[in-house]
C-alpha positions as CSV (number, residue, x, y, z in Angstrom):
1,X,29.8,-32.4,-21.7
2,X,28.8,-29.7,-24.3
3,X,25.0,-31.5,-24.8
4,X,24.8,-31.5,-21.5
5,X,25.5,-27.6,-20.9
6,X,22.9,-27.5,-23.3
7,X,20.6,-29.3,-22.1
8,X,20.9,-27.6,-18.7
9,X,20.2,-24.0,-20.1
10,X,17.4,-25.4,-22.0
11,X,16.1,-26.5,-18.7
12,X,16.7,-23.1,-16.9
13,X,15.0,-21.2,-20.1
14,X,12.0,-23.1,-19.4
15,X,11.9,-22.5,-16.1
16,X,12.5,-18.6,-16.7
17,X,9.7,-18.4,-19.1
18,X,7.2,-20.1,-16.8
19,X,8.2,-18.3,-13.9
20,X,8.1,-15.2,-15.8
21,X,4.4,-16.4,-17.5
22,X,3.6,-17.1,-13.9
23,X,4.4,-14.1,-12.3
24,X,2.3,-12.1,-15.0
25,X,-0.6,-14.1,-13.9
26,X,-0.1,-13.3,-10.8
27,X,0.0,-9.2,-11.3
28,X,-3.2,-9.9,-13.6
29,X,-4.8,-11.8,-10.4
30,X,-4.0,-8.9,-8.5
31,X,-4.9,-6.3,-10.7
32,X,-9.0,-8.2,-11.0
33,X,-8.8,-8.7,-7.1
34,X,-7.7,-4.7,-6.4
35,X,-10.9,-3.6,-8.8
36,X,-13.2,-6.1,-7.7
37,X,-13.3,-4.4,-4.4
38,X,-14.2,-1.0,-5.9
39,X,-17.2,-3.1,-7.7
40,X,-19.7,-3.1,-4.8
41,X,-18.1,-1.6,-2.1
42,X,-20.8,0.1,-0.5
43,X,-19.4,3.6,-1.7
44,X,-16.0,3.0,-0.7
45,X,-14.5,4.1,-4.0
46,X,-16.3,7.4,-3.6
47,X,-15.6,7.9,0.6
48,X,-13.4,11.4,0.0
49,X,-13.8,12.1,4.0
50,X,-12.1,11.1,7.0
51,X,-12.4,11.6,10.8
52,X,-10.3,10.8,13.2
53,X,-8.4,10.8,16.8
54,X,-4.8,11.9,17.6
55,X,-4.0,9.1,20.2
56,X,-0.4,10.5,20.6
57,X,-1.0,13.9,21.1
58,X,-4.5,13.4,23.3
59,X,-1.7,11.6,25.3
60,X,0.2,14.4,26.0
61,X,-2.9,16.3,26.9
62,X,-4.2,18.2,23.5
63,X,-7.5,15.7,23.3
64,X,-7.7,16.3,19.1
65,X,-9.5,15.8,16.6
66,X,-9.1,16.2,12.6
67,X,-11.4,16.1,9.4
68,X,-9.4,14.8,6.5
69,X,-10.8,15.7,2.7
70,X,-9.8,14.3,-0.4
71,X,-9.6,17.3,-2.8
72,X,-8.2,15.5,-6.3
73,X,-6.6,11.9,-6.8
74,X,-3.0,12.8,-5.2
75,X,-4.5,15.7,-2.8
76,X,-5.7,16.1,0.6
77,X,-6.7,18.9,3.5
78,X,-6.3,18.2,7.2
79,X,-7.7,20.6,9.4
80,X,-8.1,19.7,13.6
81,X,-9.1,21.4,16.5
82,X,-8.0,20.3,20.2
83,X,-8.7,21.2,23.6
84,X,-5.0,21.3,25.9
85,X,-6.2,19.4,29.2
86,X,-5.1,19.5,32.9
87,X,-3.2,16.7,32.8
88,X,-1.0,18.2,29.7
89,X,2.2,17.6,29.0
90,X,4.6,20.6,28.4
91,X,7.4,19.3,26.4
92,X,8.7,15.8,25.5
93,X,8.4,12.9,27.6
94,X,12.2,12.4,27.8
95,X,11.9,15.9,30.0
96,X,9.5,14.4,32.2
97,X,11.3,11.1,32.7
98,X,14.5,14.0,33.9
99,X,12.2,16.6,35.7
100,X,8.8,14.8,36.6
101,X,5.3,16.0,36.1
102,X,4.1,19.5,36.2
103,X,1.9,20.5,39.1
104,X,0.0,22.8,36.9
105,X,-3.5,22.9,35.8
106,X,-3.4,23.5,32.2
107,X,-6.4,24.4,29.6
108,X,-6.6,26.0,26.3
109,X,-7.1,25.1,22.8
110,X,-4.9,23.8,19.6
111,X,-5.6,23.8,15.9
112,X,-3.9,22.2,13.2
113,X,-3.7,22.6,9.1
114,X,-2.0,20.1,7.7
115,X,-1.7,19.2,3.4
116,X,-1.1,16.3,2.0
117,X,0.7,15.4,-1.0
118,X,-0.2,11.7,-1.6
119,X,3.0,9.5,-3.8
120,X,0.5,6.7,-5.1
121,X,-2.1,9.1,-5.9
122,X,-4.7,7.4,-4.2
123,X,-5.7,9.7,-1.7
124,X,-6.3,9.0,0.9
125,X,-4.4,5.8,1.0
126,X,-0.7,4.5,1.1
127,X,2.4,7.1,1.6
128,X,2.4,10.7,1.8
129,X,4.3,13.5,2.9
130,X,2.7,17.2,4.2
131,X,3.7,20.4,5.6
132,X,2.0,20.5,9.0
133,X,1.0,23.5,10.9
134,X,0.1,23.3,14.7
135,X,-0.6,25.9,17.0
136,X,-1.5,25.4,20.9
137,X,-2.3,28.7,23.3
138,X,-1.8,27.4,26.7
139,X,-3.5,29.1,29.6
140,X,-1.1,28.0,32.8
141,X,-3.2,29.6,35.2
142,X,-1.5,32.1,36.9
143,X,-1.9,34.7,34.6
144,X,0.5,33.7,32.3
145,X,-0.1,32.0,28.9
146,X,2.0,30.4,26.1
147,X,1.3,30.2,22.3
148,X,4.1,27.8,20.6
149,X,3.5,27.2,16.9
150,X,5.3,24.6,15.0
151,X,6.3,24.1,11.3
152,X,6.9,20.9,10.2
153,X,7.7,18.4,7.0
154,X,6.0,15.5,7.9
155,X,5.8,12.3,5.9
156,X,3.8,9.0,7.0
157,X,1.3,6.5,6.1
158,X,-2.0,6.1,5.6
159,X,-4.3,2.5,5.4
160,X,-7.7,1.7,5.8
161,X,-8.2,-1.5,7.5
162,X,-11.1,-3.7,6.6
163,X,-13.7,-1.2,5.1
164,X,-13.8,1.9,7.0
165,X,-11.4,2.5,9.8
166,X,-8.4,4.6,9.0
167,X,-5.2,4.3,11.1
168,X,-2.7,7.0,10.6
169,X,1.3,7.4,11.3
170,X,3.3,10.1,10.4
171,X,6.7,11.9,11.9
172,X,8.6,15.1,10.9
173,X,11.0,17.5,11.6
174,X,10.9,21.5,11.4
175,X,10.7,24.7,13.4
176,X,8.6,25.9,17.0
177,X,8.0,29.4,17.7
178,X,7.1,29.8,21.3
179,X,5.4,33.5,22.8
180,X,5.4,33.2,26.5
181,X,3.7,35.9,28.8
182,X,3.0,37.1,32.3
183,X,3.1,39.4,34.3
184,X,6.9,40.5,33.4
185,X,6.4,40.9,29.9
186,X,6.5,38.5,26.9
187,X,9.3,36.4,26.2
188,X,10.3,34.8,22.9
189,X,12.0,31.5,21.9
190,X,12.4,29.6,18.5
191,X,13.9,25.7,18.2
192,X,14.1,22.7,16.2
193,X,11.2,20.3,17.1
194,X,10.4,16.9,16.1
195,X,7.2,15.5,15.5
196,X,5.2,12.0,15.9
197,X,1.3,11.6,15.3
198,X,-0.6,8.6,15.1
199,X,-4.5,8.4,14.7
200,X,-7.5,6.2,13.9
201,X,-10.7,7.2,12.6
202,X,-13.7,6.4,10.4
203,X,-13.8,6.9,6.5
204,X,-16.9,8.1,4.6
């Protein structure tokens, strides 16, 4: 019984150490593959700008669009400007399931600043998390006008798929301001707002 308890864990050593010679292998493999694409990438390695589309907010009416710039390995600045549209969407789309549509024509603009601090440093790729500034001034129409500003941490994900097209997720959590006028005077509110954004766009 005793040689054969040995012989086992002589068996499962063996095993240990070639799984464990393997698996270095395999991280080498990986390592050659990741810097064989920076080889002759066609300037991939040295693409520091991005452009790109926010689907979800052009779906709620603020058609956007951002430039992205790589600044240092782990660093980025967003910057976007949108145009609100007449089909916009004034709040969440939980209140329009509750309240319906409004029958307003809407127009105005929106701008966004939004820095990036990348975890992998290898911007502007992989995980990230940003403090993201948006501000809308929407013209109702009726001589009255709204500018809400929010404040958000946001953190999200970044990939480039294939060679050159960027697709974009991120979510956060933080603090609207909203200025309200008309005719009556202006009216103040402040709230807790969340956040969702996803994009695609072209790196270069």
């Amino acid at each position: 019984m005793e040689n054969k308890s040995r012989f086992n864990f002589s068996i499962l050593l063996k095993f240990i150490l070639l799984l464990f010679t393997s698996l270095i292998g395999l991280q080498s493999f990986a390592q050659k593959e990741d810097v064989s694409r920076y080889l002759d990438d066609g300037g991939i390695s040295s693409s520091k700008n991005i452009v790109k589309i926010n689907l979800s907010s052009t779906a709620m009416g603020d058609a956007s669009v951002s430039f992205e710039r790589v600044l240092a390995n782990a660093f980025s600045l967003e910057a976007g400007v949108g145009k609100i549209m007449p089909y916009y969407v004034e709040g969440s789309f939980w209140e329009v399931i509750q309240n319906g549509y409004s029958n307003k024509s809407f127009s105005g603009y929106s701008f966004t600043i939004n820095p990036r601090f990348y975890k992998s440093k290898e911007a502007p790729e992989f995980g990230y998390v940003g403090i993201h500034l948006r501000r809308r001034n929407i013209d109702y129409g009726d001589f009255s006008n709204n500018q809400i500003t929010d404040l958000t941490i946001n953190s999200g994900k970044q990939i480039i798929l294939g060679k050159r097209i960027a697709f974009d997720i991120d979510s956060g959590i933080g603090l609207r301001t909203s200025l309200r006028t008309d005719n009556l005077g202006s009216y103040s509110s402040r709230g807790i707002v969340f956040q969702l954004n996803i994009k695609t766009g072209f790196l270069f």
